[in-house]
N, CA, C and O atoms as a Tripos MOL2 file, in Angstrom:
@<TRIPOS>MOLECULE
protein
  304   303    76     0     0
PROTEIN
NO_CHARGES

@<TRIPOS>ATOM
      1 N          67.7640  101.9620   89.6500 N.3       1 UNK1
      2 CA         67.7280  103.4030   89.7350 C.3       1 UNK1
      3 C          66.2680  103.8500   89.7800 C.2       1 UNK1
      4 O          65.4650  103.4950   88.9170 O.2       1 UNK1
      5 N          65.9910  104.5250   90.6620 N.am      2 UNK2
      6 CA         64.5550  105.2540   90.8120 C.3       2 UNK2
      7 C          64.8320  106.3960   89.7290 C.2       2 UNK2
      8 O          65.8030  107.1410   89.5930 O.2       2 UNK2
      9 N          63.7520  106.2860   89.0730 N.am      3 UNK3
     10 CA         63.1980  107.3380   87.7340 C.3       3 UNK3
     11 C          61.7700  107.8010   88.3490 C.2       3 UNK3
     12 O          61.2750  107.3880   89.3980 O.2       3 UNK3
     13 N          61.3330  108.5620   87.6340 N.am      4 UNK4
     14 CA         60.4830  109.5940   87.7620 C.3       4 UNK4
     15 C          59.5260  109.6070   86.0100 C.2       4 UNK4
     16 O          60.0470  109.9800   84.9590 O.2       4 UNK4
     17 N          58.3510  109.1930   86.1300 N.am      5 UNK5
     18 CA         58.1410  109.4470   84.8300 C.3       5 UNK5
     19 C          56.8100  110.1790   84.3970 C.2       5 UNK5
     20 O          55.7000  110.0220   84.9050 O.2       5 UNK5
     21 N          57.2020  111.1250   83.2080 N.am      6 UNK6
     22 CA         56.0060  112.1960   83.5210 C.3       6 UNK6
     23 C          55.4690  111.9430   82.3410 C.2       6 UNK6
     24 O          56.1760  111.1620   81.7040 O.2       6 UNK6
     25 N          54.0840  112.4260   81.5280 N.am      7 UNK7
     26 CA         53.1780  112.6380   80.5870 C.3       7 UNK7
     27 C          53.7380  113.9030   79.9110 C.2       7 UNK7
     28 O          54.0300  114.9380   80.5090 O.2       7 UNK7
     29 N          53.8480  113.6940   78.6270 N.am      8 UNK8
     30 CA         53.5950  115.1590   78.1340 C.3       8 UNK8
     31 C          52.6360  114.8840   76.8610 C.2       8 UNK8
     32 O          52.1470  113.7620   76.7320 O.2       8 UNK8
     33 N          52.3070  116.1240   75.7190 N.am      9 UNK9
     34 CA         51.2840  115.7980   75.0140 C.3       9 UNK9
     35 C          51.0940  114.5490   74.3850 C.2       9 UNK9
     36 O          52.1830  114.2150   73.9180 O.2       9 UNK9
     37 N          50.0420  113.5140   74.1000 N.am     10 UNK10
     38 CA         49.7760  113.0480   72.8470 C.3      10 UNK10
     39 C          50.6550  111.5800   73.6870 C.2      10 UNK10
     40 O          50.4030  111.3940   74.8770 O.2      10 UNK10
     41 N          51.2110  111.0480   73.2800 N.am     11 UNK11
     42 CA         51.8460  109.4560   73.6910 C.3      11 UNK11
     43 C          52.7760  109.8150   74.0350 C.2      11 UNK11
     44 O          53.4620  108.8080   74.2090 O.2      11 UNK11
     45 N          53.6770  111.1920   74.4330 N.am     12 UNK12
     46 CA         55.1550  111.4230   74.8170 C.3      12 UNK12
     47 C          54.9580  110.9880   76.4460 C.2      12 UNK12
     48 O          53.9830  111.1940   77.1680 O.2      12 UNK12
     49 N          56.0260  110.4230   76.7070 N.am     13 UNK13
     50 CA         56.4820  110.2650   77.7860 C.3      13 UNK13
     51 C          58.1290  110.5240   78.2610 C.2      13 UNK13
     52 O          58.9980  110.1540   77.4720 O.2      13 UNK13
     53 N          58.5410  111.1770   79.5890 N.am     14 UNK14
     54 CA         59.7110  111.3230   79.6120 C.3      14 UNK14
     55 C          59.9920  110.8020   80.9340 C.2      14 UNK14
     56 O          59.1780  110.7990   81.8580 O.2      14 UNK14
     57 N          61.2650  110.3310   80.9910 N.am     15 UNK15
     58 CA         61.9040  109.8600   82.1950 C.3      15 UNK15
     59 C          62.6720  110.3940   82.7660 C.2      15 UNK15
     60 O          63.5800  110.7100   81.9960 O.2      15 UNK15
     61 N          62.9320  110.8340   84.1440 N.am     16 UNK16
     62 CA         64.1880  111.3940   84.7520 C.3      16 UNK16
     63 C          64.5380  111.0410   86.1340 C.2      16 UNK16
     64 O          63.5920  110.8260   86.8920 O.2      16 UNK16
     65 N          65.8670  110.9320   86.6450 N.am     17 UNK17
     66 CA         65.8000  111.1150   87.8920 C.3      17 UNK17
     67 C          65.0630  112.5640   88.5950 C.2      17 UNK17
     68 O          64.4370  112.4840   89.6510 O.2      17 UNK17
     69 N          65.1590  113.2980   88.1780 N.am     18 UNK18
     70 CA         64.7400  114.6360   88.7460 C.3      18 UNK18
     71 C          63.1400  114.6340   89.2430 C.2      18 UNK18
     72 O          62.2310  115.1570   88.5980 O.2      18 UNK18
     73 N          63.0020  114.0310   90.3570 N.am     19 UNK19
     74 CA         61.6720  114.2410   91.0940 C.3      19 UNK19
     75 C          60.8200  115.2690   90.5200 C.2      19 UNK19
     76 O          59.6420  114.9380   90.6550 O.2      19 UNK19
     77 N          60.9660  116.4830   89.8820 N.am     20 UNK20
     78 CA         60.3420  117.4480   89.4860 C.3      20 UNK20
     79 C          60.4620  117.5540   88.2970 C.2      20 UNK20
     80 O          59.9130  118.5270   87.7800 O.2      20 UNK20
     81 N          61.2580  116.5560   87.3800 N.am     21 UNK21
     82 CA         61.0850  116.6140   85.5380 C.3      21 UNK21
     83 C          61.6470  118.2100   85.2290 C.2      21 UNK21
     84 O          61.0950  118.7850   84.2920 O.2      21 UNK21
     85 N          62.5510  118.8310   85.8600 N.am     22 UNK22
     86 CA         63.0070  120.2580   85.9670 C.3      22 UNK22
     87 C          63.7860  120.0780   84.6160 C.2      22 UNK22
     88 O          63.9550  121.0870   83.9310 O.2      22 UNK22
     89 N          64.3690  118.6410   84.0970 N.am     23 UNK23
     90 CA         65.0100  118.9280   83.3810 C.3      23 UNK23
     91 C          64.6290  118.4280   81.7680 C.2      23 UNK23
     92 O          65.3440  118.3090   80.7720 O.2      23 UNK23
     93 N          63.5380  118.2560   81.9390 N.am     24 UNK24
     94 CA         62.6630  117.3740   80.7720 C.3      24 UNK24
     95 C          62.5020  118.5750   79.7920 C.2      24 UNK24
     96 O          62.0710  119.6970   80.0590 O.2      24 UNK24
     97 N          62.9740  118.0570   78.5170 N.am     25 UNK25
     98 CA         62.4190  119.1310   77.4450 C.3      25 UNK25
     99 C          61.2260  119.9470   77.1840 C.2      25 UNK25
    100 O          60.0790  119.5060   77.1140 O.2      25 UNK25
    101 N          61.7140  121.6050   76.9960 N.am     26 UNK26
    102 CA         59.8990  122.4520   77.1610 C.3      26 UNK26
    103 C          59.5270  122.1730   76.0060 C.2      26 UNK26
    104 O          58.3330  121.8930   75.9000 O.2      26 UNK26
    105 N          60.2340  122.1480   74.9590 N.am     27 UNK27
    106 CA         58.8450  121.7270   73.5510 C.3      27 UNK27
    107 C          57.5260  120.9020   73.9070 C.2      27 UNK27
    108 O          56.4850  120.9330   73.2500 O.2      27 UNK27
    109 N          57.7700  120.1120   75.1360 N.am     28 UNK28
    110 CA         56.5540  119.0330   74.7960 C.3      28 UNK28
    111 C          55.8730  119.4290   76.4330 C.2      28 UNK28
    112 O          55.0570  118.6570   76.9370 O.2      28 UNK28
    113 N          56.2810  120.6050   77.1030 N.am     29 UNK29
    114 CA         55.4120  120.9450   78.3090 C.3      29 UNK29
    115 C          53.8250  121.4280   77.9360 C.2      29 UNK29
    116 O          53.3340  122.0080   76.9670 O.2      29 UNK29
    117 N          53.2670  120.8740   79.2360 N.am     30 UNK30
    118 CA         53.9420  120.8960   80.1560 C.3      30 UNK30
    119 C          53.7300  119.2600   80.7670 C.2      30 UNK30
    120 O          52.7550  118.5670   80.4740 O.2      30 UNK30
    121 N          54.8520  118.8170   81.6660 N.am     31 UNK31
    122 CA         54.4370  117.4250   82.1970 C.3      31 UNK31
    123 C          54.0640  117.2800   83.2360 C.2      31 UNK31
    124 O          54.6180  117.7070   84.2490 O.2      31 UNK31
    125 N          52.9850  116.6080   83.1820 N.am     32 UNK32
    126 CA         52.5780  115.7230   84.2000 C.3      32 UNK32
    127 C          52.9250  114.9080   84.6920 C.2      32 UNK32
    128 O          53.3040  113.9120   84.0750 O.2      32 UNK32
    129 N          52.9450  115.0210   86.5260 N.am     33 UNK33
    130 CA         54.0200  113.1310   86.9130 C.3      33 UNK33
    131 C          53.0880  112.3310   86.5600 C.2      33 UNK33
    132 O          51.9380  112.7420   86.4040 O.2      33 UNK33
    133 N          53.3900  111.2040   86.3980 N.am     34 UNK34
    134 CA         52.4560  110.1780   86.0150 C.3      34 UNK34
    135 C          52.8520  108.8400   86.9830 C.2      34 UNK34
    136 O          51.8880  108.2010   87.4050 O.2      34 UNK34
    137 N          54.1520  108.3950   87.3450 N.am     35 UNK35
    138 CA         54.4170  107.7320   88.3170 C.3      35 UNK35
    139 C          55.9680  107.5240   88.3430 C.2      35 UNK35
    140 O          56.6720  107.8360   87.3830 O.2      35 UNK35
    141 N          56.3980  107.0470   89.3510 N.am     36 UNK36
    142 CA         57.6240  106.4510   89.7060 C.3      36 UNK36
    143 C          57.9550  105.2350   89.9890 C.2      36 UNK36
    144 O          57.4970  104.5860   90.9300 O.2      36 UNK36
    145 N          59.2940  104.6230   88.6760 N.am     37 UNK37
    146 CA         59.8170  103.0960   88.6390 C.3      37 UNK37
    147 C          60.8850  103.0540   89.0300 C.2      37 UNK37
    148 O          61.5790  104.0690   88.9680 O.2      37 UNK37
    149 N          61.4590  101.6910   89.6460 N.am     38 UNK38
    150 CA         62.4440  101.4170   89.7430 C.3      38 UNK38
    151 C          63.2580  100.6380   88.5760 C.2      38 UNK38
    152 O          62.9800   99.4590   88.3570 O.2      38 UNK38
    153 N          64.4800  101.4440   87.6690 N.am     39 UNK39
    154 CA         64.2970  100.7110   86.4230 C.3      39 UNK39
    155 C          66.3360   99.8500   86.8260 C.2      39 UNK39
    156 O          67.3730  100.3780   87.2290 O.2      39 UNK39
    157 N          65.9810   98.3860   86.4260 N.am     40 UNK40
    158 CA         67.4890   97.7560   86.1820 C.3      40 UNK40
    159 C          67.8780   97.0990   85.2040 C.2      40 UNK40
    160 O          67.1600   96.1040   85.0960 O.2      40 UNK40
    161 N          68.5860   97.1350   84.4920 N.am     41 UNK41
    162 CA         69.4320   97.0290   83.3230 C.3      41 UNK41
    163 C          69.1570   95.3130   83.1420 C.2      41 UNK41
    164 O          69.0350   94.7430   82.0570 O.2      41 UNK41
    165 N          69.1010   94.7200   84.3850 N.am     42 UNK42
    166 CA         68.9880   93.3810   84.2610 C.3      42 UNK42
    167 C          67.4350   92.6180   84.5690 C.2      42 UNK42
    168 O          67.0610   91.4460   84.5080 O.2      42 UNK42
    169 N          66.9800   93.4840   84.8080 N.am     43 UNK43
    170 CA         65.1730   93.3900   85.2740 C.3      43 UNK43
    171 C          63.9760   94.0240   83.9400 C.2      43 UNK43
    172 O          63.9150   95.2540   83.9390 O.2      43 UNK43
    173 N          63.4020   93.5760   83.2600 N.am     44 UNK44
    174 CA         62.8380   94.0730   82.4150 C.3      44 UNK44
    175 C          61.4450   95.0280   82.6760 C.2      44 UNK44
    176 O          60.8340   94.8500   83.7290 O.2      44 UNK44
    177 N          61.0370   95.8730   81.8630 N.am     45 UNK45
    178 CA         60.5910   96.7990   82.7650 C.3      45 UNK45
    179 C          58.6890   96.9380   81.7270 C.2      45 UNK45
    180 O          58.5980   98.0230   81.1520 O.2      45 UNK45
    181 N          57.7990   96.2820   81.5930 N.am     46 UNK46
    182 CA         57.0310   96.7510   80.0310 C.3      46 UNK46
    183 C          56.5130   98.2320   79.5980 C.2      46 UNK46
    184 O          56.1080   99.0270   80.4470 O.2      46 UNK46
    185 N          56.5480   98.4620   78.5610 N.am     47 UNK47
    186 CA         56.9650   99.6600   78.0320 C.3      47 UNK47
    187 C          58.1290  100.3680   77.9430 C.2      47 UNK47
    188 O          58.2020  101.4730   77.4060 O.2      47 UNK47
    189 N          59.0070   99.8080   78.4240 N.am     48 UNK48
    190 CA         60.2560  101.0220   78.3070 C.3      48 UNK48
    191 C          61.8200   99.7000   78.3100 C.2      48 UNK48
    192 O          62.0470   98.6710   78.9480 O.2      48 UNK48
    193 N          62.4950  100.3970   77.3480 N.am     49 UNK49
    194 CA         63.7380   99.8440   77.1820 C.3      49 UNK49
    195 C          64.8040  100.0340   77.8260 C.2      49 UNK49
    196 O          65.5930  100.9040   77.4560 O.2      49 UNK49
    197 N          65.0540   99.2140   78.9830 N.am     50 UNK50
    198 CA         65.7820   99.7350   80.2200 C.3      50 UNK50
    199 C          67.0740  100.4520   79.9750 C.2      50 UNK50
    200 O          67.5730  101.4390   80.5140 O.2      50 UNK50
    201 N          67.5430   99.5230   78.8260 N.am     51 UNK51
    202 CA         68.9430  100.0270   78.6000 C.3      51 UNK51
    203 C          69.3180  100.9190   77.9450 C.2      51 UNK51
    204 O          70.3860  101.4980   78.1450 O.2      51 UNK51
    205 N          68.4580  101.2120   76.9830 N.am     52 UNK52
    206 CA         68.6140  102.2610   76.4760 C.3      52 UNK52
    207 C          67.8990  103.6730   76.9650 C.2      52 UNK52
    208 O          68.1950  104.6920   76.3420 O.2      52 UNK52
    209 N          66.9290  103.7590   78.1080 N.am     53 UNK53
    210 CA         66.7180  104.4100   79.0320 C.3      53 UNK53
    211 C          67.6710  105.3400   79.7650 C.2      53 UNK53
    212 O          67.9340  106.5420   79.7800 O.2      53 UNK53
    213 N          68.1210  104.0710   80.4470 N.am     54 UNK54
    214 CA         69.5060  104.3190   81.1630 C.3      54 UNK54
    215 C          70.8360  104.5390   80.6630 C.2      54 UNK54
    216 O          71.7250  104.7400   81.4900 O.2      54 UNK54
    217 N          71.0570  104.5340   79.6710 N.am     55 UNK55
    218 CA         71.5210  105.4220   78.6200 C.3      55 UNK55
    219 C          71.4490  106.5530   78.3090 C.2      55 UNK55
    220 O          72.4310  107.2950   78.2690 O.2      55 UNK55
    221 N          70.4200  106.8600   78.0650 N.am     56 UNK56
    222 CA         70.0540  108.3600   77.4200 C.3      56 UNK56
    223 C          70.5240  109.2550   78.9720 C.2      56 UNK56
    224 O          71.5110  109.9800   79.0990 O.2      56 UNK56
    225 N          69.6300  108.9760   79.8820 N.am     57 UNK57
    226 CA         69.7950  109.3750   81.4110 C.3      57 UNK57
    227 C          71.0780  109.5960   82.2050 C.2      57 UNK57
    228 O          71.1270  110.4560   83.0850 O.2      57 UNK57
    229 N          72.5740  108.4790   81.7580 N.am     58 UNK58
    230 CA         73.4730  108.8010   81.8420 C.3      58 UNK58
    231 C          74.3950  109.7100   81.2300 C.2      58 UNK58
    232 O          75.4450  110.1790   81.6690 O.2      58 UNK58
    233 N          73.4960  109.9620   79.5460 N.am     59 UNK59
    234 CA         74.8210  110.7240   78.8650 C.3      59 UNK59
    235 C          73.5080  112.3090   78.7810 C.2      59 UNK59
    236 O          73.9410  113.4590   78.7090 O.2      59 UNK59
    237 N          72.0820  112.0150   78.8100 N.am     60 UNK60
    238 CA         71.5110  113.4400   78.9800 C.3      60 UNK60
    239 C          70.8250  114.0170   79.8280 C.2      60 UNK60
    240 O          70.3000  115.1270   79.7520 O.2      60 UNK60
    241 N          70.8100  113.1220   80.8300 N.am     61 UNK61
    242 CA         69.5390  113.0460   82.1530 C.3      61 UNK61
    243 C          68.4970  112.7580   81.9760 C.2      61 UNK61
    244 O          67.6690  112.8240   82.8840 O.2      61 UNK61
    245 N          68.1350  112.2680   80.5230 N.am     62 UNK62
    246 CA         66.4440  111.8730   80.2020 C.3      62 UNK62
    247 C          66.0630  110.9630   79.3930 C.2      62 UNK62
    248 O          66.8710  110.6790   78.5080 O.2      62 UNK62
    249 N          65.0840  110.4110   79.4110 N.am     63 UNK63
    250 CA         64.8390  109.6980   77.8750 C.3      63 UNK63
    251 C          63.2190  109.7950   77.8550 C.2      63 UNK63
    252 O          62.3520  109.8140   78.7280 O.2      63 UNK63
    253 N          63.2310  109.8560   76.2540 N.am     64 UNK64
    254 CA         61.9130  110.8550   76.2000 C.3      64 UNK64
    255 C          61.4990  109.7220   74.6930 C.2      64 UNK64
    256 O          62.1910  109.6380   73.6790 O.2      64 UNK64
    257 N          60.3590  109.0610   74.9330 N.am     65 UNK65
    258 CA         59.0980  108.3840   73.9710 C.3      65 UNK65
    259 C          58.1980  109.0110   73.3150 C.2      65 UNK65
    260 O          57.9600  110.1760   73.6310 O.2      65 UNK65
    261 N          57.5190  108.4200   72.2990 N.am     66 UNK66
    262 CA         56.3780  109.2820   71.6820 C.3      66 UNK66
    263 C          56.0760  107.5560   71.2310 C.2      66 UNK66
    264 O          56.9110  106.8040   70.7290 O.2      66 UNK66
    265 N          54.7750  107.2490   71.5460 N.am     67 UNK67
    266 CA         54.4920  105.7270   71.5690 C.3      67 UNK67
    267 C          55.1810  104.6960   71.5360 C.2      67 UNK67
    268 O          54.9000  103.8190   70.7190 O.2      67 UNK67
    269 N          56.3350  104.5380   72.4890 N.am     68 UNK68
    270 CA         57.3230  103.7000   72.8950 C.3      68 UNK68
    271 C          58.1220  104.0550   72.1730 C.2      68 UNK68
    272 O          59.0480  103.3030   72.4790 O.2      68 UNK68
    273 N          58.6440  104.9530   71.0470 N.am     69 UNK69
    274 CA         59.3300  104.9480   70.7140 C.3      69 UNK69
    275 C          60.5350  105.5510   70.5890 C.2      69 UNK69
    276 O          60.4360  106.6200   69.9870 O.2      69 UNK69
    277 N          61.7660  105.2440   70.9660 N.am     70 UNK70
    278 CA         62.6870  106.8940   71.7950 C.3      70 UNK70
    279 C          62.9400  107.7290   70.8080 C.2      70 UNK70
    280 O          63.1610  107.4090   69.6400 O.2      70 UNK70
    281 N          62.9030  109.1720   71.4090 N.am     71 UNK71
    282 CA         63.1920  110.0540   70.5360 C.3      71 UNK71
    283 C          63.9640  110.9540   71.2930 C.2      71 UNK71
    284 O          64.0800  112.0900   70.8330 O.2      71 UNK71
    285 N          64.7680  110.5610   72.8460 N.am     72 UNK72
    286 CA         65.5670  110.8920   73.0820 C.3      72 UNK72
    287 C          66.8900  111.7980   72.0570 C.2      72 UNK72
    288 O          67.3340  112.9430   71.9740 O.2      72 UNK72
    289 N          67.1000  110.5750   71.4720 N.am     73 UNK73
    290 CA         68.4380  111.2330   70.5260 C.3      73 UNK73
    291 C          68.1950  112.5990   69.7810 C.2      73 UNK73
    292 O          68.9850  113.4100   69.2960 O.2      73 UNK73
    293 N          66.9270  112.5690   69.8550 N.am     74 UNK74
    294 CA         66.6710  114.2200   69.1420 C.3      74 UNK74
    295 C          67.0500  115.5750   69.5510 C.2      74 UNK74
    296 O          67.1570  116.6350   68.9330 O.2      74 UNK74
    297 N          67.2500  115.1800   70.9580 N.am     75 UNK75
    298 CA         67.5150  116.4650   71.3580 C.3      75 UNK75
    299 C          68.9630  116.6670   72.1170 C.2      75 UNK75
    300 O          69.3930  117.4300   72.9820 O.2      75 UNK75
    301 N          69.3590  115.8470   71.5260 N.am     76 UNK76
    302 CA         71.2810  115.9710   71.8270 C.3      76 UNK76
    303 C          71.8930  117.1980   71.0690 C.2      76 UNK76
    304 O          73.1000  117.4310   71.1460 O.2      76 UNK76
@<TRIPOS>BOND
     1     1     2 1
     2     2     3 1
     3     3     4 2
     4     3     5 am
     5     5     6 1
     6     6     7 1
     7     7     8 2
     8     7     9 am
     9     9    10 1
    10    10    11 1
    11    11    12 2
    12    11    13 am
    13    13    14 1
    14    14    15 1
    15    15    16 2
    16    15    17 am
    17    17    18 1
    18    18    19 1
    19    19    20 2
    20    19    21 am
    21    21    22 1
    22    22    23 1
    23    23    24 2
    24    23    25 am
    25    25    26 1
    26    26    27 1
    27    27    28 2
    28    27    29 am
    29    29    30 1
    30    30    31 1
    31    31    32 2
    32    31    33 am
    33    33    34 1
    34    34    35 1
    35    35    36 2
    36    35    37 am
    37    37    38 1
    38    38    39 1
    39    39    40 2
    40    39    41 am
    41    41    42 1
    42    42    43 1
    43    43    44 2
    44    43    45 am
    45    45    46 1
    46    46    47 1
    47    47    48 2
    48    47    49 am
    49    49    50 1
    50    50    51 1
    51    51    52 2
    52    51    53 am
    53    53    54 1
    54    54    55 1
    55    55    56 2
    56    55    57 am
    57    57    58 1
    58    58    59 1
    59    59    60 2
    60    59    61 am
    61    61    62 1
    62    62    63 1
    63    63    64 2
    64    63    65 am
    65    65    66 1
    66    66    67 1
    67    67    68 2
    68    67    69 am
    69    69    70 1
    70    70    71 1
    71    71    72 2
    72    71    73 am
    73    73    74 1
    74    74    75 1
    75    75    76 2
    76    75    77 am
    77    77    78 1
    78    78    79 1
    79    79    80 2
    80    79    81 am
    81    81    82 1
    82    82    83 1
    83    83    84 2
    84    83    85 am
    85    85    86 1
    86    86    87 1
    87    87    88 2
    88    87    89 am
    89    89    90 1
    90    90    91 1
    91    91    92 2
    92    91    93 am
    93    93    94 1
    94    94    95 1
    95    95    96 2
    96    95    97 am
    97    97    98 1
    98    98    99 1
    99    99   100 2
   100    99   101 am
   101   101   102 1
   102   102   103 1
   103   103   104 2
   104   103   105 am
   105   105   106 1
   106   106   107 1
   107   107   108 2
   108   107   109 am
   109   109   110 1
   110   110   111 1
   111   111   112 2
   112   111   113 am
   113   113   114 1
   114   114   115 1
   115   115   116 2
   116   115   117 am
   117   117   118 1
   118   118   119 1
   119   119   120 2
   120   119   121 am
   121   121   122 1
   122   122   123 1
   123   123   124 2
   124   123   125 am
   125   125   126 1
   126   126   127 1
   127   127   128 2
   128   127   129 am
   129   129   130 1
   130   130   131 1
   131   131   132 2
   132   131   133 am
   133   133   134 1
   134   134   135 1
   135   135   136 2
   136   135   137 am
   137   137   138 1
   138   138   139 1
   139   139   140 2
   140   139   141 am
   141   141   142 1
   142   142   143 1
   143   143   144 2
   144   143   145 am
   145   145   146 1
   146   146   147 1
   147   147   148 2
   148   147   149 am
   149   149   150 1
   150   150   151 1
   151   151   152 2
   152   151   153 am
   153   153   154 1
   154   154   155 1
   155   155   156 2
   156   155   157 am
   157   157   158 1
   158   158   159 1
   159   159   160 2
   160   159   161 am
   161   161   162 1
   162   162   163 1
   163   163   164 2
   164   163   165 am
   165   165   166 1
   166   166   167 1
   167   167   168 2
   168   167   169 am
   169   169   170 1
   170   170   171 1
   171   171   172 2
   172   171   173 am
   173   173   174 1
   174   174   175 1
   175   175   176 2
   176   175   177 am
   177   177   178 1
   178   178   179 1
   179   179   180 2
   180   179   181 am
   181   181   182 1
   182   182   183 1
   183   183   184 2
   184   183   185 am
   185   185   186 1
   186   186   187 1
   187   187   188 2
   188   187   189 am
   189   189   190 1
   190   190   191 1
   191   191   192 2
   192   191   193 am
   193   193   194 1
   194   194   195 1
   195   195   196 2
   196   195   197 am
   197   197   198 1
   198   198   199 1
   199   199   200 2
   200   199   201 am
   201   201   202 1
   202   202   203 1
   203   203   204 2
   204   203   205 am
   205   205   206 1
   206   206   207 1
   207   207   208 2
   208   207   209 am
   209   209   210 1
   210   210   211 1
   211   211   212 2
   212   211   213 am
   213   213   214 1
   214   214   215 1
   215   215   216 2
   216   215   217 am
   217   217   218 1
   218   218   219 1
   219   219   220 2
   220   219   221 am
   221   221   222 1
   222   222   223 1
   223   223   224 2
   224   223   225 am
   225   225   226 1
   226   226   227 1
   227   227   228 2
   228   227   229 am
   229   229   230 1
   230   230   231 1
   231   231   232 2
   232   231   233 am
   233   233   234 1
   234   234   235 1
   235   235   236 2
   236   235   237 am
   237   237   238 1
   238   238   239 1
   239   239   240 2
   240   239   241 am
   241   241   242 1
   242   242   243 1
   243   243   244 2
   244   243   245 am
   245   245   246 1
   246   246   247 1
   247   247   248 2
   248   247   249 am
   249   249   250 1
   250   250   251 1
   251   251   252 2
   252   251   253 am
   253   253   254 1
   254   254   255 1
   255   255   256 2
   256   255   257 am
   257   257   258 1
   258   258   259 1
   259   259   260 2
   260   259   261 am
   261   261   262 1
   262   262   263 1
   263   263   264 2
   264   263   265 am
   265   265   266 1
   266   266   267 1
   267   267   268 2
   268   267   269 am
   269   269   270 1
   270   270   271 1
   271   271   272 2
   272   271   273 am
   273   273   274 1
   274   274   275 1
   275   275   276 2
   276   275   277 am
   277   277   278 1
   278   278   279 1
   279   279   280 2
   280   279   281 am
   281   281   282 1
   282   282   283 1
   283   283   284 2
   284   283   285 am
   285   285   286 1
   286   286   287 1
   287   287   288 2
   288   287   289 am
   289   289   290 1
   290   290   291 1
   291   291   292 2
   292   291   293 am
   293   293   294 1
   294   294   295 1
   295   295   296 2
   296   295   297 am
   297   297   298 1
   298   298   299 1
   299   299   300 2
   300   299   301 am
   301   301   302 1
   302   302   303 1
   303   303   304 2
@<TRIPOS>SUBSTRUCTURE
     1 UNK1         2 RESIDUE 1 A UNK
     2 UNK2         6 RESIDUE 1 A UNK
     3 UNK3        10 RESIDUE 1 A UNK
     4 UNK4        14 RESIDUE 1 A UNK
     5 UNK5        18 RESIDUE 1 A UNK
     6 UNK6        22 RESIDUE 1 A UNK
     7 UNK7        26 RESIDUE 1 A UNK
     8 UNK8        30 RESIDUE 1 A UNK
     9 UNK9        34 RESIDUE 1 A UNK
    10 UNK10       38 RESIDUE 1 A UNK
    11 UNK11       42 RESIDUE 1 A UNK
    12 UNK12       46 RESIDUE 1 A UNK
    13 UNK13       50 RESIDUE 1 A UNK
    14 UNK14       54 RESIDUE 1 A UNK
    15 UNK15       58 RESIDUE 1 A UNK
    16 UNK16       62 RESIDUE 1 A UNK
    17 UNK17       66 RESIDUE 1 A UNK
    18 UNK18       70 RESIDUE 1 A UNK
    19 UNK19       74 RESIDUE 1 A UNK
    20 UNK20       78 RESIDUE 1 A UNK
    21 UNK21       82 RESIDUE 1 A UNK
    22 UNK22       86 RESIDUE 1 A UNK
    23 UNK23       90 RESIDUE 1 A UNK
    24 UNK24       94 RESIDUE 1 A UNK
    25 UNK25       98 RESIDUE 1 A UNK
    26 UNK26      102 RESIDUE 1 A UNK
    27 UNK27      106 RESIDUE 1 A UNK
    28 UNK28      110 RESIDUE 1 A UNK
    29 UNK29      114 RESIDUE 1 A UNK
    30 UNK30      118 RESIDUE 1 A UNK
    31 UNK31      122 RESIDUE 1 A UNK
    32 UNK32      126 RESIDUE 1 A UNK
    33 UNK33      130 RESIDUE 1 A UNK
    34 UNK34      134 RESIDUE 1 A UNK
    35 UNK35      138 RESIDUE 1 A UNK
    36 UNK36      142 RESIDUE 1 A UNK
    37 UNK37      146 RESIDUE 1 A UNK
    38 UNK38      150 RESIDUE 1 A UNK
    39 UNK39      154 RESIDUE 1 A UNK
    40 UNK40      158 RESIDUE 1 A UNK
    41 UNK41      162 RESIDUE 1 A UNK
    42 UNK42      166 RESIDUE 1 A UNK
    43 UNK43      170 RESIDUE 1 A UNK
    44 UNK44      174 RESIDUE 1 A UNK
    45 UNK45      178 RESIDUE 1 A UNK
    46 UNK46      182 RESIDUE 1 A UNK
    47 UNK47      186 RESIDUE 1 A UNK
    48 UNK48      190 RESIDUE 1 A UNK
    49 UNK49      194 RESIDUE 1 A UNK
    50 UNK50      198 RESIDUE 1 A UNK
    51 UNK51      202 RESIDUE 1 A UNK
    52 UNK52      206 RESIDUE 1 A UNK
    53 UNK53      210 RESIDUE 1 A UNK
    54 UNK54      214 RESIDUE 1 A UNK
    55 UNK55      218 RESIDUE 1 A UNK
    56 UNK56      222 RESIDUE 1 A UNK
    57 UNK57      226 RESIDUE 1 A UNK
    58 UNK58      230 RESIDUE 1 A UNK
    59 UNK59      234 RESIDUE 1 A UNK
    60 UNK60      238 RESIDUE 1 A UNK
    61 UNK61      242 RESIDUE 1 A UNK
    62 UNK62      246 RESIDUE 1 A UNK
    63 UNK63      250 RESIDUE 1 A UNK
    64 UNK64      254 RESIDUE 1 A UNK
    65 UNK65      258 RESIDUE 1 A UNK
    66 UNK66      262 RESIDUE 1 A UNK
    67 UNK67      266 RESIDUE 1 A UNK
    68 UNK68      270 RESIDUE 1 A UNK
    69 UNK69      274 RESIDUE 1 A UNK
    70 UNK70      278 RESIDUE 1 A UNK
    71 UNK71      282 RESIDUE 1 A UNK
    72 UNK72      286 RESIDUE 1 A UNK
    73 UNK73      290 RESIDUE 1 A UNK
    74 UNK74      294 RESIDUE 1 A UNK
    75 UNK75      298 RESIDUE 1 A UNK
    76 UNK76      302 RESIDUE 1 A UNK
């Protein structure tokens, strides 16, 4: 799956399909793209935990780090 991954303050990072991060949480705007991966469940990816990535992305459209560490679930 092509992701999209942007900067926001301080070590946050967020992931989305959404080419434009339209749907990335505003508490931590604003983001910056920073680049685009191709992420697979069976391909390991460094820095980011594919599966649980792709997780968050299926059940919220995003998954969102603060020095590798997800903090996705926070904003369910």
């Amino acid at each position: 799956m092509l992701l999209h991954l942007f900067r926001g303050p301080g070590r946050v990072f967020g992931l989305t399909a959404d080419a434009n991060g339209a749907n990335l949480p505003a508490q931590f705007a604003p983001w910056a793209p920073f680049k685009s991966v191709e992420l697979n469940r069976d391909r390991a990816t460094p820095g980011v935990d594919s599966a649980a990535c792709l997780d968050d992305i299926a059940q919220q459209g995003f998954h969102i780090t603060d020095a590798h560490v997800r903090i996705a679930d926070q904003f369910i």
